[in-house]
N, C-alpha and C positions, 0 to 999 in steps of 0.2 A: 576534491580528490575522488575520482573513480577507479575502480578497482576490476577488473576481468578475473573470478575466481567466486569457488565456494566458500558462501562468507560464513560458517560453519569454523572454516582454517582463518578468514581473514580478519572476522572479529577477534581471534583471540590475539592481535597483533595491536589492537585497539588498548588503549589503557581504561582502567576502571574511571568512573567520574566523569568520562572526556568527552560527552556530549550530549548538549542541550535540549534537544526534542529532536523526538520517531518519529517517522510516518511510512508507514510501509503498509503493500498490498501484497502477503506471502502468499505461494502459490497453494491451491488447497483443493478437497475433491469436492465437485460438484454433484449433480444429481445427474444419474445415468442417462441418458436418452438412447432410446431405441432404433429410431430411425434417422437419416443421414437431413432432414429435412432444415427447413431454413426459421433458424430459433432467433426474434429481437435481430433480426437483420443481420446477425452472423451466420454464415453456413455452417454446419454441423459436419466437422472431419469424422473418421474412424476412431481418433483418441476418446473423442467426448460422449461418444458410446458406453464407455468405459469409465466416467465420471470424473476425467481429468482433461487438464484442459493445453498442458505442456509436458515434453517431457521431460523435465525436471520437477516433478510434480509429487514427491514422495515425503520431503521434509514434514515432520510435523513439529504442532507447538512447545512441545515438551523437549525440542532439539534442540531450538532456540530462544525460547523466555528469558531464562537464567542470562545468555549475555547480553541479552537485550537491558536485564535489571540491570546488569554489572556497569554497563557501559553509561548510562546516563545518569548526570548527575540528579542528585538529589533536591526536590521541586520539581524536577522536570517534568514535563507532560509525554505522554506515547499514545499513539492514534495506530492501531492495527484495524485492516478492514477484514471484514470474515461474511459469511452465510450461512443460513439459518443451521446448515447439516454441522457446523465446525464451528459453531456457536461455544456450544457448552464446553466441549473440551479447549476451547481457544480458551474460555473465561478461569475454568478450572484449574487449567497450568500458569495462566498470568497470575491470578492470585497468589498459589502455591508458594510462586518462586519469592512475592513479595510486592510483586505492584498491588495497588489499590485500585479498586474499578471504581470509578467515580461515575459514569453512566454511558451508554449508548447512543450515539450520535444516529439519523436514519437518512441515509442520500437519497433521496427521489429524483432517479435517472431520468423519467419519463419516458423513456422505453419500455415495453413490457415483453418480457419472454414465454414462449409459452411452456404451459406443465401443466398436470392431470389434476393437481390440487391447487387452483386461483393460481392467474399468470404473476412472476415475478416481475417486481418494477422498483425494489429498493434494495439497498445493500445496508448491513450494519458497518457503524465506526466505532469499535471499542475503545473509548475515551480512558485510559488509564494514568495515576501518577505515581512517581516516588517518591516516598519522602512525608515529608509537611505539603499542608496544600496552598499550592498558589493560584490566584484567581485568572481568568483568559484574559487576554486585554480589550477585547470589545467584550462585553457582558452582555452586550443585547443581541447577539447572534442565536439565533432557533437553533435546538436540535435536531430541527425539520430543514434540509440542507437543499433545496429545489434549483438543482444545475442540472443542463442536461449533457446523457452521455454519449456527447458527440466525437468519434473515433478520428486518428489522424488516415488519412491512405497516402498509399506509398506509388512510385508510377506505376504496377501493375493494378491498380486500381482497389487493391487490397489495404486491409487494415495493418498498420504496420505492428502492431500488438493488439493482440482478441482481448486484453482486460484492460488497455491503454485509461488510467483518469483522467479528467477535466483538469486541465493547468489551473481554472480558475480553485477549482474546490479544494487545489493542493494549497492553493495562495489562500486562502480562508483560514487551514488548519496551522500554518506556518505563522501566519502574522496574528492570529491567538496565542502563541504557544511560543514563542522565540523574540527575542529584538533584534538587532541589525547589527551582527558581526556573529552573532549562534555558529554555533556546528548543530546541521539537521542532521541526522542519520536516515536513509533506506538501505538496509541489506537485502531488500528486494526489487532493485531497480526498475526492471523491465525497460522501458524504453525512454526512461530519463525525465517523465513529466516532474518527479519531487525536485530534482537539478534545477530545472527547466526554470519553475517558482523559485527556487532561492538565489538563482541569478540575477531576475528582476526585482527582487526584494532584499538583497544585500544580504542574503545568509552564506555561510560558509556548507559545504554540501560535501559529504561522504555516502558515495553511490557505491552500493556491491551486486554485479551480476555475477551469476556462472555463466549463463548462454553466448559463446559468443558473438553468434548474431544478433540479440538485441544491446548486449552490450556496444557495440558497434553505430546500430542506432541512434541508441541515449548518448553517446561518446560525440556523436555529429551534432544533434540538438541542442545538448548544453553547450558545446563552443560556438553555434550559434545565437545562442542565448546571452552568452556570454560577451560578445562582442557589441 
């Protein structure tokens, strides 16, 4: 089930308990840039001047934790990605509401962005559970997640989401964290890569965008995934 809406209103439509494992990449502010130049192979719009990178780009953690707790059962696991700026307040409000931080995952993109303090080249994965703790089902998978972040493009030769993940690296956090019939959750879909993974892994998938053009995207993807 995909959903076109702010999942803000559409989570609470959601019953408490009703599903398995998170994995979402919310949208959040990044670090300002100055100039329009070409950062890690992305060109640099006018937004990102600005430290955001969409414009739906204003939510914060403390808006949505609490349904994020409400909705997934207990044992479950949640995988939120952040950066260093949204770090703490990402950790601070997970806690709060009542997940457990159980530790930080580190994706080594292998791109590196440039910035004035050592270029960026990993993203954190906030490893969260509720509940009692249950183990991942490979145990021998690193925290050190070395996939690279290689974008879809779309025929104008662009990226069809500027924060699009790795299919693989969603299929990593899913088949630790889920068996095969789960309800995944992302209320932040963007362009459908979490889908994308539990179609060819036999999960059950509740995708929430507001945009409707990436929604649109993710909407063509997973039924291609799907088939």
């Amino acid at each position: 089930m995909i959903i076109n809406g702010d999942c803000l209103e559409e989570m609470k439509k959601l019953e408490n308990n009703s599903v398995d494992c998170i994995i979402t990449d919310p949208p959040y502010k990044t670090t300002a840039r100055g100039n329009a130049g070409n950062s890690g192979g992305m060109l640099q719009k006018d937004i990102n001047k600005k430290g955001l990178v969409f414009n739906y780009n204003n939510i914060l953690p403390k808006d949505y934790a609490r349904f994020l707790f409400n909705r997934l059962k207990d044992g479950g696991h949640c995988y939120i990605m952040t950066n260093h700026i949204n770090l703490i307040d990402m950790l601070n409000q997970f806690i709060y509401v009542g997940f457990h931080f159980i530790k930080s995952l580190i994706w080594n993109k292998g791109n590196k962005i440039m910035g004035q303090y050592y270029m960026s080249q990993f993203e954190y994965i906030l490893f969260f559970r509720k509940g009692f703790g249950k183990k991942i089902n490979n145990c021998g998978t690193s925290d050190l997640i070395n996939i690279s972040n290689k974008k879809t493009k779309g025929k104008d030769g662009k990226n069809i989401h500027d924060t699009e993940k790795p299919i693989e690296l969603m299929e990593l956090l899913i088949e630790n964290s889920s068996l095969e019939g789960d309800v995944v959750l992302d209320p932040f879909m963007g362009s459908g890569t979490t889908g994308i993974a539990c179609a060819k892994l036999n999960r059950k998938f509740i995708g929430i965008e507001i945009d409707e053009k990436y929604f649109e995207i993710a909407k063509q993807r997973i039924e291609e995934a799907n088939k």
